[in-house]
C-alpha positions as CSV (number, residue, x, y, z in Angstrom):
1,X,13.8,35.5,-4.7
2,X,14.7,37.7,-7.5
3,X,13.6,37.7,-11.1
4,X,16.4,36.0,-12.8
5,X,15.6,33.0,-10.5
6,X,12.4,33.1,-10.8
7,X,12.7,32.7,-14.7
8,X,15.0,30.1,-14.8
9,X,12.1,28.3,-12.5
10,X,9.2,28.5,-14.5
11,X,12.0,27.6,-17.5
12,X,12.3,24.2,-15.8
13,X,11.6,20.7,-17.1
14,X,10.0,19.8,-13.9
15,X,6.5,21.2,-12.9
16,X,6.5,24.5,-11.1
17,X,5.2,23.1,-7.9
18,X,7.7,20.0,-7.9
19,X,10.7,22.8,-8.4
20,X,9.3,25.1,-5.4
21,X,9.1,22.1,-3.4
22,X,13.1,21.2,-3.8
23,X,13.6,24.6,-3.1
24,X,12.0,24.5,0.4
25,X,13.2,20.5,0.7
26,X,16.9,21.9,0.3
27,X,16.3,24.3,3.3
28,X,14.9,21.9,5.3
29,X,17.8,19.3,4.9
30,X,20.7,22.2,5.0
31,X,19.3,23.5,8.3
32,X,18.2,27.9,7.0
33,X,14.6,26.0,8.0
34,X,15.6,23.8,11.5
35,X,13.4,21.0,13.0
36,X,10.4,22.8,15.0
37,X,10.4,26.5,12.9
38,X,7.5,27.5,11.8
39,X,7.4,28.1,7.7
40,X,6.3,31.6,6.2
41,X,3.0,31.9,5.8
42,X,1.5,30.9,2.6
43,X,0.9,34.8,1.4
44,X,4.6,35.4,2.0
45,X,5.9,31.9,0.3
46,X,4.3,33.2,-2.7
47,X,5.6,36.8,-2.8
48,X,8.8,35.1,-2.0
49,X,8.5,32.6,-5.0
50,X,6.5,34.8,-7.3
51,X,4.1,32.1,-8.2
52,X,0.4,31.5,-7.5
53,X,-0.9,30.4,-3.9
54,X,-2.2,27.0,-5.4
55,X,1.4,26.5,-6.8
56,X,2.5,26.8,-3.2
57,X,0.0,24.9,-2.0
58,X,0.8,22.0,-4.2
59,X,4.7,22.4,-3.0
60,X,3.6,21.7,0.5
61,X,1.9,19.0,-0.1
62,X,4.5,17.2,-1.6
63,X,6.7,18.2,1.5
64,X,4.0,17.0,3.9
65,X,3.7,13.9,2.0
66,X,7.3,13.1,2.4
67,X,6.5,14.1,6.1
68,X,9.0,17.0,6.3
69,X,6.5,19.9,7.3
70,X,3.1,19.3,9.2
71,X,0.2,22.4,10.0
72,X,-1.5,22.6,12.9
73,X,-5.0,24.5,12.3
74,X,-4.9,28.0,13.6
75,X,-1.4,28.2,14.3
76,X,0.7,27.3,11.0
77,X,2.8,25.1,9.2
78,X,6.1,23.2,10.9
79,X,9.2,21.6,10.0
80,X,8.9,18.5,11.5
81,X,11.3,17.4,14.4
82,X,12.3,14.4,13.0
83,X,12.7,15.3,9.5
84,X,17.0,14.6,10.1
85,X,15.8,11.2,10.9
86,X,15.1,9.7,7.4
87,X,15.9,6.7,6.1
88,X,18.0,6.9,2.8
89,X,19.4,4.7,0.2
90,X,23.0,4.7,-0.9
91,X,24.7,2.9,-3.5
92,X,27.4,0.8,-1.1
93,X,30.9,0.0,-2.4
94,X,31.1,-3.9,-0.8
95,X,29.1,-6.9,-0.8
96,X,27.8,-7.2,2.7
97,X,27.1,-3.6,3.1
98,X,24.5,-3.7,-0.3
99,X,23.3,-6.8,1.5
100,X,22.5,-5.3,4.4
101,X,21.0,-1.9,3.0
102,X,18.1,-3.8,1.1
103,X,17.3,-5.7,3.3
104,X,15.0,-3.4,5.1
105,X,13.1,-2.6,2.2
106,X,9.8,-3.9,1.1
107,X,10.1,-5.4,-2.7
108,X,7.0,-5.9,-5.4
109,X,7.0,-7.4,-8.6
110,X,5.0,-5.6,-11.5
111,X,6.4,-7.9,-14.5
112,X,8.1,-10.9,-15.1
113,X,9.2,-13.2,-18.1
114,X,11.7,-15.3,-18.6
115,X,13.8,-14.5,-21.8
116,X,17.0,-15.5,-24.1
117,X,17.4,-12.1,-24.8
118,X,19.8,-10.5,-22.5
119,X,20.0,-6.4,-22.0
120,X,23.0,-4.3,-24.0
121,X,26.1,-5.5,-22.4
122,X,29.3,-3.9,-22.4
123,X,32.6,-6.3,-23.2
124,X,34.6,-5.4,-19.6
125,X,30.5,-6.5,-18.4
126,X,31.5,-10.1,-18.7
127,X,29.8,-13.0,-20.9
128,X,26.2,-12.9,-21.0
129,X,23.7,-16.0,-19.2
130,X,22.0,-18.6,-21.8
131,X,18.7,-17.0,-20.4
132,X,17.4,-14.6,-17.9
133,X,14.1,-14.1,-15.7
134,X,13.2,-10.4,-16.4
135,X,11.6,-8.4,-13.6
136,X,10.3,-4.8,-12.7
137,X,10.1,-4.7,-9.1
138,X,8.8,-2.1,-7.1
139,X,10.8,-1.1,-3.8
140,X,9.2,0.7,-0.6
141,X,10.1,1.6,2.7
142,X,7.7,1.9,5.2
143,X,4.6,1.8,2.3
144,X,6.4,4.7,0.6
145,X,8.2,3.7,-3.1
146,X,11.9,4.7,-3.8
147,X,12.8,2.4,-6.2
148,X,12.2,0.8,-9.4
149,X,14.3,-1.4,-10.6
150,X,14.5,-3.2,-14.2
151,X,16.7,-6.3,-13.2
152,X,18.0,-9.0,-15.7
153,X,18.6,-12.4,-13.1
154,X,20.3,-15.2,-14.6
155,X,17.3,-18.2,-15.3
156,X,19.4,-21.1,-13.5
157,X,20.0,-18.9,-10.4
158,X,16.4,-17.6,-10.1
159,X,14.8,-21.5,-10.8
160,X,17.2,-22.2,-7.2
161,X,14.4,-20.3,-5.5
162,X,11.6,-19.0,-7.5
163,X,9.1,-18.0,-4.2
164,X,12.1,-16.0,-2.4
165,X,13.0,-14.2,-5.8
166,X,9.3,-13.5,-6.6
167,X,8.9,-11.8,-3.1
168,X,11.5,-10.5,-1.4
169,X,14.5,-8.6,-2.7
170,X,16.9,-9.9,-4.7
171,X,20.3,-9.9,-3.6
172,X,19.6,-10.7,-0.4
173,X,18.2,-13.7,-1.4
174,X,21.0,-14.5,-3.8
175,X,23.4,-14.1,-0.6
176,X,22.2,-16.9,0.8
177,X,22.0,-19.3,-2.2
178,X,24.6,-22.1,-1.0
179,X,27.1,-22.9,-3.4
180,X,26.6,-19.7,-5.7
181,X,29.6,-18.0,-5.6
182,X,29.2,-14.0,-6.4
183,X,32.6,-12.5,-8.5
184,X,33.4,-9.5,-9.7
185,X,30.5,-6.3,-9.5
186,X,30.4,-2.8,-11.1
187,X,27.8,0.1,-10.6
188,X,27.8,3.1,-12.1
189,X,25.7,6.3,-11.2
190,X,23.9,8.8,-13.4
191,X,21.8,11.5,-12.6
192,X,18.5,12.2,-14.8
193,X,14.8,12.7,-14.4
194,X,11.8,11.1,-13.7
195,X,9.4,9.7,-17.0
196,X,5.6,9.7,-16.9
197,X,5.7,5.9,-16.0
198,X,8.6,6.4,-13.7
199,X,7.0,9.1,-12.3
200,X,3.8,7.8,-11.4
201,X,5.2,4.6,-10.0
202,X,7.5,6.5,-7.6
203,X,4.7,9.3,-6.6
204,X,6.9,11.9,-8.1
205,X,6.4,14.6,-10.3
206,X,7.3,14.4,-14.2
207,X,10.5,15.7,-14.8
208,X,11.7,15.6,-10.9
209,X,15.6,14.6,-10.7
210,X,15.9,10.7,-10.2
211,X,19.5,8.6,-9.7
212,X,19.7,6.0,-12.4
213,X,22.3,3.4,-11.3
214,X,23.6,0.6,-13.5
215,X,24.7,-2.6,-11.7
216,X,26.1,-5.9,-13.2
217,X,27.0,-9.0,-10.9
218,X,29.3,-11.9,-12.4
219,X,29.8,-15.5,-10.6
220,X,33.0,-16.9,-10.5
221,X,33.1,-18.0,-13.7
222,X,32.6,-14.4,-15.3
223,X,29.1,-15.0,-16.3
224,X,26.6,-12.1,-15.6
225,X,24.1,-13.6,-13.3
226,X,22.6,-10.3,-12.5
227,X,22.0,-6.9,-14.4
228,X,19.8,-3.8,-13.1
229,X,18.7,-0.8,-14.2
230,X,17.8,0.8,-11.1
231,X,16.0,4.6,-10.5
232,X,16.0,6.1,-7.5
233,X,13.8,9.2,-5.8
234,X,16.9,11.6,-5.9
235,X,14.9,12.9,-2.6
236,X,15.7,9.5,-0.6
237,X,19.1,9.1,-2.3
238,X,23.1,9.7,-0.7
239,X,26.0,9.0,-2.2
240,X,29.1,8.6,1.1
241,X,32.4,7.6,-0.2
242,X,36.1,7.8,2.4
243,X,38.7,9.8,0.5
244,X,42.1,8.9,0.8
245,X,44.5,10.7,2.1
């Protein structure tokens, strides 16, 4: 790597270890380091990076954490074979398809209260609910977190079903509320990076590059039954969208 890069690594907000570890990450996903090749070893990494071998060190762990590389003692370190094969979180464009993506994930509530206050609306966000049941929730998949989410549920739809809300995710369980009808939505997507609390919640380092998306729901009536501040590991996160032609 040469020195200008180098520089502008160790000039990073992010740890030194966390930015080595995209670096590798990036050729893992993009294919320069393919399913079954066997990694440099770690004297080269660290010519390569110009950094210290427990800097390195630290970088594969976080990779072998997120179960891209594995070592085998005696005969080095691998890209694992099924590192293609992970499963990522979108922001969907329609109802059922948002529905169906949480689904699958594991949900945990860290706080909760109910409130009159209601978080900083926008006017095209709709009219605002007479009170809300706050929430920080916790999402994993397979034991591993992805997502926190600070989410704003309108009190007389989360009363409806208080145990479902409290344990599994929420929109799912507000799709099959009878009688609610769901209106208009809007998400929007911002990239930033990871706080100490954020950080620590999500197993991530401080300063590593998380998606912030902003989502509001309405009911037919243009009230906002739902608002989310949701951050996402950027490492587990895909935007897909069809262009038209």
């Amino acid at each position: 790597m040469a020195n200008s890069a180098i520089s502008k690594l160790k000039e990073g907000s992010a740890p030194l270890y966390a930015q080595i570890a995209g670096l590798m990450r990036r050729r893992i996903r993009s294919g320069e380091w393919p399913p079954g090749m066997t990694l440099p070893t770690l004297d080269e990494l660290t010519k390569q990076f110009g950094v210290a071998r427990v800097t390195v060190r630290q970088a594969m762990g976080v990779l072998a954490a997120d179960g891209l590389i594995w070592r085998r003692q005696g005969k080095g370190t691998f890209v694992t074979e099924c590192s293609r094969d992970k499963h990522w979180m979108s922001v969907e464009t329609d109802w059922a398809s948002l529905v169906r993506m949480i689904e699958g994930t594991e949900s945990r509530v860290l706080h909760a209260f109910d409130t009159i206050r209601h978080p900083r609306l926008d006017p095209s966000d709709g009219t605002a609910a007479k009170a809300y049941h706050y929430m920080r929730r916790l999402h994993s998949y397979l034991g591993k977190p992805h997502l926190l989410i600070d989410l704003y549920l309108d009190r007389k739809v989360y009363l409806r079903a208080p145990k479902n809300f409290d344990q599994l995710p929420v929109i799912p369980v507000m799709d099959k509320l009878k009688g609610l009808k769901i209106g208009p939505a809007h998400q929007s997507l911002t990239v930033s990076t990871a706080d100490l609390e954020t950080a620590e919640l999500l197993q991530m380092a401080v300063g590593e590059p998380i998606v912030e998306v902003r989502r509001t729901i309405q009911d037919s009536d243009g009230t906002i039954i739902y608002f989310a501040n949701l951050h996402y590991r950027a490492d587990v996160f895909r935007l897909e969208m069809k262009l038209r032609t």
